[in-house]
PLY file of the C-alpha trace (Angstrom):
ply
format ascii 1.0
element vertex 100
property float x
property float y
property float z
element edge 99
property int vertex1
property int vertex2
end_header
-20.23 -81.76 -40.70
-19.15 -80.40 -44.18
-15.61 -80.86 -45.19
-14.60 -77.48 -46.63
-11.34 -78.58 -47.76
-9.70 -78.71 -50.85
-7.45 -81.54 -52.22
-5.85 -81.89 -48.89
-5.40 -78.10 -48.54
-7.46 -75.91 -46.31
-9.14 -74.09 -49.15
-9.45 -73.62 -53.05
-7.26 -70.24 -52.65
-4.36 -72.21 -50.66
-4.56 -74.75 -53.37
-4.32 -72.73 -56.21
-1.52 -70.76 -54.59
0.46 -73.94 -53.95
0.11 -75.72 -57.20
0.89 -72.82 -59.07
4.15 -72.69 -57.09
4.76 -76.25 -56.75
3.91 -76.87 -60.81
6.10 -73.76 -62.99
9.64 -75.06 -62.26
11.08 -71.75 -62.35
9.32 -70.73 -59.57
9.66 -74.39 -57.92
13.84 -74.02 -57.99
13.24 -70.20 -56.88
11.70 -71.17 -53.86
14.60 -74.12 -52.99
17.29 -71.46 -53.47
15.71 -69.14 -51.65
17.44 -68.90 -47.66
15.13 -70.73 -45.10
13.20 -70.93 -42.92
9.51 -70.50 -44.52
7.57 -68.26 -42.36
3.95 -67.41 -43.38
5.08 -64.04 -44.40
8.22 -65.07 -46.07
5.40 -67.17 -48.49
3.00 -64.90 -49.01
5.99 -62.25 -50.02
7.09 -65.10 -52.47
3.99 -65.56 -54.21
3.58 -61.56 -54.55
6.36 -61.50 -55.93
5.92 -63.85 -58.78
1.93 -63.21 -58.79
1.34 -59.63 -57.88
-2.06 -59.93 -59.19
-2.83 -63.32 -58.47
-1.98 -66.75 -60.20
-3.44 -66.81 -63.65
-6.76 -68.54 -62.22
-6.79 -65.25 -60.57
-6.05 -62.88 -63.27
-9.53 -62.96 -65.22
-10.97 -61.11 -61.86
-8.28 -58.99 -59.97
-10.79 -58.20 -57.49
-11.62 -61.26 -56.02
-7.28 -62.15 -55.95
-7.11 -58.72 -53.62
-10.35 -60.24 -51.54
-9.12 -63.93 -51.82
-5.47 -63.32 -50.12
-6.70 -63.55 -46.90
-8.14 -66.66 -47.63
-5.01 -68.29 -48.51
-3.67 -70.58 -45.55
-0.11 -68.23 -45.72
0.77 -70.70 -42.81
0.38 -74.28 -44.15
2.19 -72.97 -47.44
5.08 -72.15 -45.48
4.69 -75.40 -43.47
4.66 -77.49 -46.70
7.62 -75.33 -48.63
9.70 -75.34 -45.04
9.22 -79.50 -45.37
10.67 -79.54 -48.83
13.27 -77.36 -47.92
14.37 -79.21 -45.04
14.04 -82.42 -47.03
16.22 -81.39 -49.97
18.79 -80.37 -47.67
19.34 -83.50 -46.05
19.04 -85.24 -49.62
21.94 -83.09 -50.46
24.19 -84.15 -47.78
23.43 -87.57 -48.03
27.38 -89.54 -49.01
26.47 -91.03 -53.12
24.62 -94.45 -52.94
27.18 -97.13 -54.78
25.69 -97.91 -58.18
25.46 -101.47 -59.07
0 1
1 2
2 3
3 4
4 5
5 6
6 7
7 8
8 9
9 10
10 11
11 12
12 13
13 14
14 15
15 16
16 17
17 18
18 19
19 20
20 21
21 22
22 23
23 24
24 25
25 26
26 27
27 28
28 29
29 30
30 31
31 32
32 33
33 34
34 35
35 36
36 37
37 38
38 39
39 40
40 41
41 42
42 43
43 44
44 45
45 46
46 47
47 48
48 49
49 50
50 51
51 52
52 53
53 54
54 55
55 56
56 57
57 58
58 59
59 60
60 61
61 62
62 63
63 64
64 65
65 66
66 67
67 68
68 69
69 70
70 71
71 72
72 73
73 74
74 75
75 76
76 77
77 78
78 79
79 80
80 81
81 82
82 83
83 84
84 85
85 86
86 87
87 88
88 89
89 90
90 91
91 92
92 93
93 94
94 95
95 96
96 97
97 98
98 99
């Protein structure tokens, strides 16, 4: 059975998508102030919005970006950002650890 994943994501185009958001800290603090939950269409709307024509891996061929964003996993994205969201917010309402 071939393993068709990539780096622990279901495919090259989720990857991308997610380290591209995940890696430029403006977009990174973008999505954590942006209001919850993550839905798969909340995520892909995100990422159009920064990356109308694709993430710069994307932008030497628009065409395959247009065929490629069905291939992005819109659902685990939101699943992983949803995670992070959730875990930031209890992270912010955690009482100050005493500093020794």
């Amino acid at each position: 059975m071939d393993d068709t994943t990539y780096e622990g994501w279901t495919n090259w185009e989720t990857w991308n998508v997610a380290l591209w958001c995940d890696n430029e800290y403006g977009i990174y603090q973008q999505r954590f102030d942006a209001k919850g939950p993550w839905t798969p269409e909340a995520a892909r709307d995100f990422v159009l919005e920064y990356f109308p024509n694709g993430t710069p891996d994307f932008e030497v061929d628009h065409m395959r970006w247009w065929e490629s964003r069905g291939a992005v996993n819109w659902r685990e994205i939101a699943e992983h950002w949803e995670t992070d969201r959730l875990e930031n917010a209890d992270l912010s309402t955690e009482a100050p650890r005493e500093r020794r």
